[in-house]
DOZA-449651 format. One record per atom (N, C-alpha, C, O, CB): chain; atom name; x, y, z. Coordinates in steps of 0.02 Angstrom, whole numbers. Glycine has a CB too. Example, Ala and Ser with C-alpha at 12.3 -4.5 7.8 and 13.67 -1.06 7.14 Angstrom:
residues 2
mol,atom,X,Y,Z
A,N,660,-284,390
A,CA,615,-225,390
A,C,660,-165,390
A,O,712,-166,423
A,CB,565,-224,452
A,N,642,-112,354
A,CA,684,-53,357
A,C,645,2,394
A,O,670,57,402
A,CB,704,-30,286
end
This chain:
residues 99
mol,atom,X,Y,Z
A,N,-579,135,492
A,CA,-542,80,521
A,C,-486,110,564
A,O,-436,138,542
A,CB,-512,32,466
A,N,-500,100,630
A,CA,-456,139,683
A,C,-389,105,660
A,O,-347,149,656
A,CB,-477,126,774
A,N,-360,38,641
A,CA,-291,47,662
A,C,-272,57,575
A,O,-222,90,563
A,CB,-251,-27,714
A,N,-293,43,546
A,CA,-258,78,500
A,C,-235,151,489
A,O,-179,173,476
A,CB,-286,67,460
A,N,-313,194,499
A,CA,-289,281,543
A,C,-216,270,574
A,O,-170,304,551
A,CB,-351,308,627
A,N,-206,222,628
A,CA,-171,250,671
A,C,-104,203,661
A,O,-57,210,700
A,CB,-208,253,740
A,N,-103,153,605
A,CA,-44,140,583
A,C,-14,197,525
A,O,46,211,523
A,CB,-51,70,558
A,N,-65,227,478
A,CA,-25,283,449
A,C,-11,345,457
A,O,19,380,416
A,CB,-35,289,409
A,N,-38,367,525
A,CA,-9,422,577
A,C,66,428,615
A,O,102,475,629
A,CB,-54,417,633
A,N,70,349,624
A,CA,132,328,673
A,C,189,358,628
A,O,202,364,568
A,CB,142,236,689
A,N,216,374,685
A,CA,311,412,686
A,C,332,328,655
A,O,303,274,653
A,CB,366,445,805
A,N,387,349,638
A,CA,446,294,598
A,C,441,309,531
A,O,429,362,502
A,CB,433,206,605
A,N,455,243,509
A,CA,468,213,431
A,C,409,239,387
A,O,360,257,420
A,CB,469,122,426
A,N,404,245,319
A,CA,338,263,301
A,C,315,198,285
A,O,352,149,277
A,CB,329,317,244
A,N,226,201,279
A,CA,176,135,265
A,C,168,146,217
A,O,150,203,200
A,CB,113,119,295
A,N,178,94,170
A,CA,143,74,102
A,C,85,46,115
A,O,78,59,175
A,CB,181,27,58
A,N,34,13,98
A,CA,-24,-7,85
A,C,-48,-19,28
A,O,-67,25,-11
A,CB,-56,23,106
A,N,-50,-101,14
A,CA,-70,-132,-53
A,C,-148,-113,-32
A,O,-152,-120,29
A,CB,-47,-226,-69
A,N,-217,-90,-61
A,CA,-279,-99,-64
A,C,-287,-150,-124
A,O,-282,-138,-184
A,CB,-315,-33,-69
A,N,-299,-204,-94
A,CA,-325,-279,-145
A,C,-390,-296,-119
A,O,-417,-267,-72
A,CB,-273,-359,-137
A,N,-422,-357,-161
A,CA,-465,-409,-162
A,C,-462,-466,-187
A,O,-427,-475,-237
A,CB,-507,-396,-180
A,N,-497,-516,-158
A,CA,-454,-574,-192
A,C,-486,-591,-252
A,O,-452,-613,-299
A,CB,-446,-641,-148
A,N,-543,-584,-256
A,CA,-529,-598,-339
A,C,-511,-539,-413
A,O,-526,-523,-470
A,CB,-599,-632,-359
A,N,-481,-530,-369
A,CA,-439,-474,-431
A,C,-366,-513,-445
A,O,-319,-524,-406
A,CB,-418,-375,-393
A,N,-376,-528,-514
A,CA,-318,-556,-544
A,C,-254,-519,-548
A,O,-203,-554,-550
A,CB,-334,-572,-605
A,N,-247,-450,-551
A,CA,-199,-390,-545
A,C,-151,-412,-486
A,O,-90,-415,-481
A,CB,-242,-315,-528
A,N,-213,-430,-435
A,CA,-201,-399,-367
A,C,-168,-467,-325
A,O,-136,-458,-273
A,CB,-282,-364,-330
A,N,-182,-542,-357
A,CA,-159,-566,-335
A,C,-91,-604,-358
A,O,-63,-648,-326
A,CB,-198,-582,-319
A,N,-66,-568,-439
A,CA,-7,-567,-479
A,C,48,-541,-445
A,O,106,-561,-444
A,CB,-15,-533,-537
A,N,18,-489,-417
A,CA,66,-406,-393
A,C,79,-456,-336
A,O,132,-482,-353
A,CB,18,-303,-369
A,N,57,-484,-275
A,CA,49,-510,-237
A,C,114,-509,-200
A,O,130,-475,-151
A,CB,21,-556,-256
A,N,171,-580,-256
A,CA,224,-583,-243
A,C,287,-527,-246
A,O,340,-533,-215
A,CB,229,-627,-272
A,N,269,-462,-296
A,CA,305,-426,-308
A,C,308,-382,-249
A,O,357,-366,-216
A,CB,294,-405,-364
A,N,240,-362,-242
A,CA,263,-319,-157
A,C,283,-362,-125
A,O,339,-340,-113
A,CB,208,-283,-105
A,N,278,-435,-85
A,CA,314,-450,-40
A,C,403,-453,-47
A,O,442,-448,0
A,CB,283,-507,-26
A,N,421,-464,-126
A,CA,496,-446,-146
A,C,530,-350,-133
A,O,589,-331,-129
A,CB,495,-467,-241
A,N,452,-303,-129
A,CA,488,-238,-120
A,C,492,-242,-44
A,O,544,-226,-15
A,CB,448,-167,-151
A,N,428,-268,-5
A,CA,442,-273,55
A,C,495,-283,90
A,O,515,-236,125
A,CB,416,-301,68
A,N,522,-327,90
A,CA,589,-365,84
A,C,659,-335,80
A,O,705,-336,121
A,CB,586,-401,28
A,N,657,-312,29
A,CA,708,-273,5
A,C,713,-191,27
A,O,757,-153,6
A,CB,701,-280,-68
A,N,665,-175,71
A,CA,645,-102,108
A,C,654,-96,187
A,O,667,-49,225
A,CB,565,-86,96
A,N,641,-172,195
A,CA,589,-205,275
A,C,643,-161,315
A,O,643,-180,373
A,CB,586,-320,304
A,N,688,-110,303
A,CA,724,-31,378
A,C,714,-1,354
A,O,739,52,372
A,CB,798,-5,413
A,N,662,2,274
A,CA,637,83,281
A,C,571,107,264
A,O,557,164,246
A,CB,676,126,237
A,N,537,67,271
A,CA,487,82,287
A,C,437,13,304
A,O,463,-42,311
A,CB,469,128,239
A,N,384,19,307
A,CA,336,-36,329
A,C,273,-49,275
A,O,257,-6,234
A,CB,304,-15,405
A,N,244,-105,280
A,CA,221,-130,207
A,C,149,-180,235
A,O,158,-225,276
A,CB,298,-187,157
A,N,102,-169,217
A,CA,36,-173,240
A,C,-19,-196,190
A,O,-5,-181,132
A,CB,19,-109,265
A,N,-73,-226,198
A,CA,-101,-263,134
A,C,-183,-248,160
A,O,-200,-252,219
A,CB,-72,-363,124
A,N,-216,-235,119
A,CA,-304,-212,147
A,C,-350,-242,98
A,O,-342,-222,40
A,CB,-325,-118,145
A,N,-389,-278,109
A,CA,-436,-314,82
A,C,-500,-267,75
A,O,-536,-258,125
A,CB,-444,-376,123
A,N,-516,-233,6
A,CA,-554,-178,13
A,C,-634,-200,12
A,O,-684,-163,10
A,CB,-534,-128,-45
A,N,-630,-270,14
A,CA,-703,-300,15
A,C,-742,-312,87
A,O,-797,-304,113
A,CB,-699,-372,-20
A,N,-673,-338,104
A,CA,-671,-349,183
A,C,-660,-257,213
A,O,-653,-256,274
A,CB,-588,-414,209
A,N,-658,-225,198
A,CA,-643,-158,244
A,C,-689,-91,171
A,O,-664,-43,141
A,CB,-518,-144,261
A,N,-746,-113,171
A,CA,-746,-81,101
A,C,-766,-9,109
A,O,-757,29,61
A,CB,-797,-117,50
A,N,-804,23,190
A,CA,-814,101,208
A,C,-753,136,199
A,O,-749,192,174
A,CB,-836,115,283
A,N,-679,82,231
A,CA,-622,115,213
A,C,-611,123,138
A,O,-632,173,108
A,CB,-569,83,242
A,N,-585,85,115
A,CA,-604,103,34
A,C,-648,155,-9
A,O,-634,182,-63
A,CB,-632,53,14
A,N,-707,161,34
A,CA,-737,218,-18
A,C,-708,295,19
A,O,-694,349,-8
A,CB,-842,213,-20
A,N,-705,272,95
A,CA,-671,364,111
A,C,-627,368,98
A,O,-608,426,106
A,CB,-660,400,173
A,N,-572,322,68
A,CA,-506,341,29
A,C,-507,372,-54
A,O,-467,405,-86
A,CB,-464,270,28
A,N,-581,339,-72
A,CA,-598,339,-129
A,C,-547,312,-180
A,O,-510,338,-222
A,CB,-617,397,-138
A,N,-559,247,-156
A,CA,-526,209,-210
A,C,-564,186,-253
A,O,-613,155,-233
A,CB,-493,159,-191
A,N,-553,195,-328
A,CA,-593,163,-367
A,C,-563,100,-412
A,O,-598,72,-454
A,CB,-619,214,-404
A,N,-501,85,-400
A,CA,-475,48,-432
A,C,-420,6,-420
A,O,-366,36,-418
A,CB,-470,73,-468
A,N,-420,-67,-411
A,CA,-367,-99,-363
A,C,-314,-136,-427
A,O,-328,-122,-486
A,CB,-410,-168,-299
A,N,-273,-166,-417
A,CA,-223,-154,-353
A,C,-200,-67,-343
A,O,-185,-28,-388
A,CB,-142,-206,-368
A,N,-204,-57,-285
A,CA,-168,38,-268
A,C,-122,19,-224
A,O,-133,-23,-181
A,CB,-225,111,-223
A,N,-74,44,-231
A,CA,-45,62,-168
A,C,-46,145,-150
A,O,-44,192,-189
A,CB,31,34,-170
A,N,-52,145,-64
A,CA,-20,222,-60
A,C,14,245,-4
A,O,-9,225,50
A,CB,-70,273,-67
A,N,39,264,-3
A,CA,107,286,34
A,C,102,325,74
A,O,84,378,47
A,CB,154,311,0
A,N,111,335,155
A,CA,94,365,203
A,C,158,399,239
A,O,206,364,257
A,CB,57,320,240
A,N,157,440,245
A,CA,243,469,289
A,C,229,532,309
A,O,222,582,274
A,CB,325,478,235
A,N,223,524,390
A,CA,219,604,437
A,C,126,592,442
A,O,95,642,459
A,CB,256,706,374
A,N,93,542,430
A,CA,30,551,460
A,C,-16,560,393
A,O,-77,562,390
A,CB,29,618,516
A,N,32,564,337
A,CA,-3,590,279
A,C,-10,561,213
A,O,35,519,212
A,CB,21,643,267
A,N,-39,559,159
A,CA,-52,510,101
A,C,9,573,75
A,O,15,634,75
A,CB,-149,494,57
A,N,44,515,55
A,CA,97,554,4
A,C,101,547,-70
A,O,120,591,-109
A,CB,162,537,20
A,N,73,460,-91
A,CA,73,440,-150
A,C,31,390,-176
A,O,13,350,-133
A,CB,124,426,-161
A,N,12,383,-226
A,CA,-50,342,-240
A,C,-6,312,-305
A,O,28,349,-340
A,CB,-135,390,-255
A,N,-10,241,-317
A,CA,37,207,-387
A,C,-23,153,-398
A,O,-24,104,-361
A,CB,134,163,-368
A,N,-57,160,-432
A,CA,-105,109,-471
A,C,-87,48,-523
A,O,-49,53,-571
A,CB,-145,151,-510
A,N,-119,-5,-505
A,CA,-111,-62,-559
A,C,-44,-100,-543
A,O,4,-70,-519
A,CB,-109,-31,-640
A,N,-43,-178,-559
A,CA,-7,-206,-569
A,C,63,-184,-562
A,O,63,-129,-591
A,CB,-23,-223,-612
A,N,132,-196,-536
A,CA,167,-177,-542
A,C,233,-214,-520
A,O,220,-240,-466
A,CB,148,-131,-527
A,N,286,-226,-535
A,CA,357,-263,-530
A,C,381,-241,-469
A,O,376,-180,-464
A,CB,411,-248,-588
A,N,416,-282,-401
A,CA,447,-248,-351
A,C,471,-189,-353
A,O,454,-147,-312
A,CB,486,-275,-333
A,N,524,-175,-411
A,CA,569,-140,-435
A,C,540,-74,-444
A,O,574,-31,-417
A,CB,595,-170,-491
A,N,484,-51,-474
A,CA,433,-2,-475
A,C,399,24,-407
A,O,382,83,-398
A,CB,383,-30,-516
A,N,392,-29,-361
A,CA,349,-41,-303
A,C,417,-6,-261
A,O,405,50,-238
A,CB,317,-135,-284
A,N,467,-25,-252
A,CA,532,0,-215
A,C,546,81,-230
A,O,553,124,-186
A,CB,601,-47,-242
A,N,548,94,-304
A,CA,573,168,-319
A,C,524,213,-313
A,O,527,274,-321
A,CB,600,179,-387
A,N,473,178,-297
A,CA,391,235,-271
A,C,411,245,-211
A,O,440,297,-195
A,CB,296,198,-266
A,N,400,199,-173
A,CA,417,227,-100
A,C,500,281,-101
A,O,501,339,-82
A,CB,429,144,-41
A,N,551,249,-123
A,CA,632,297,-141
A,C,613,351,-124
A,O,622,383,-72
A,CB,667,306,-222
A,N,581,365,-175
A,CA,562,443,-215
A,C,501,482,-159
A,O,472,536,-167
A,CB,514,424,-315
A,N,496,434,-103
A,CA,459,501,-51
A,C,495,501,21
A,O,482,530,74
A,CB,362,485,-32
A,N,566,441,-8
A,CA,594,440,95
A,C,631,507,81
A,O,661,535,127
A,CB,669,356,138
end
């Protein structure tokens, strides 16, 4: 998927990336919590959502096997991978811990 490549290449802020589906109950709990880390980040980095059903070649060359993921992109590069369900608050100090 070209723009995703080339949204987590881009200079700036780093990209998070929720990998969801919608019928994943995890994934659509977490839902509101990333849009609260979003939020609370939105000058430092940038925050992105991928439907791995709808994009699912991407998904397997990431080799994701298990949703909700997020992972964290900064300088062009996967920096962090945080699996499962998770509270803004968790979702915020993941990204912290790689600006």
């Amino acid at each position: 998927m070209q723009v995703h490549d080339k949204a987590a290449r881009a200079d700036g802020p780093p990209l998070l990336v929720d990998y969801w589906a919608a019928w994943c109950g995890p994934c659509r709990m977490m839902a509101p919590e990333f849009a609260k880390a979003a939020e609370t980040l939105r000058h430092k980095a940038r925050f992105a959502k991928i439907d791995t059903e709808q994009f699912a070649s991407l998904s397997q060359r990431l080799q994701i096997r298990g949703i909700p993921l997020l992972i964290l992109y900064a300088n062009g590069q996967e920096v962090g991978r945080l699996s499962g369900a998770r509270p803004a608050n968790d979702i915020a100090d993941f990204v912290r811990q790689h600006l």
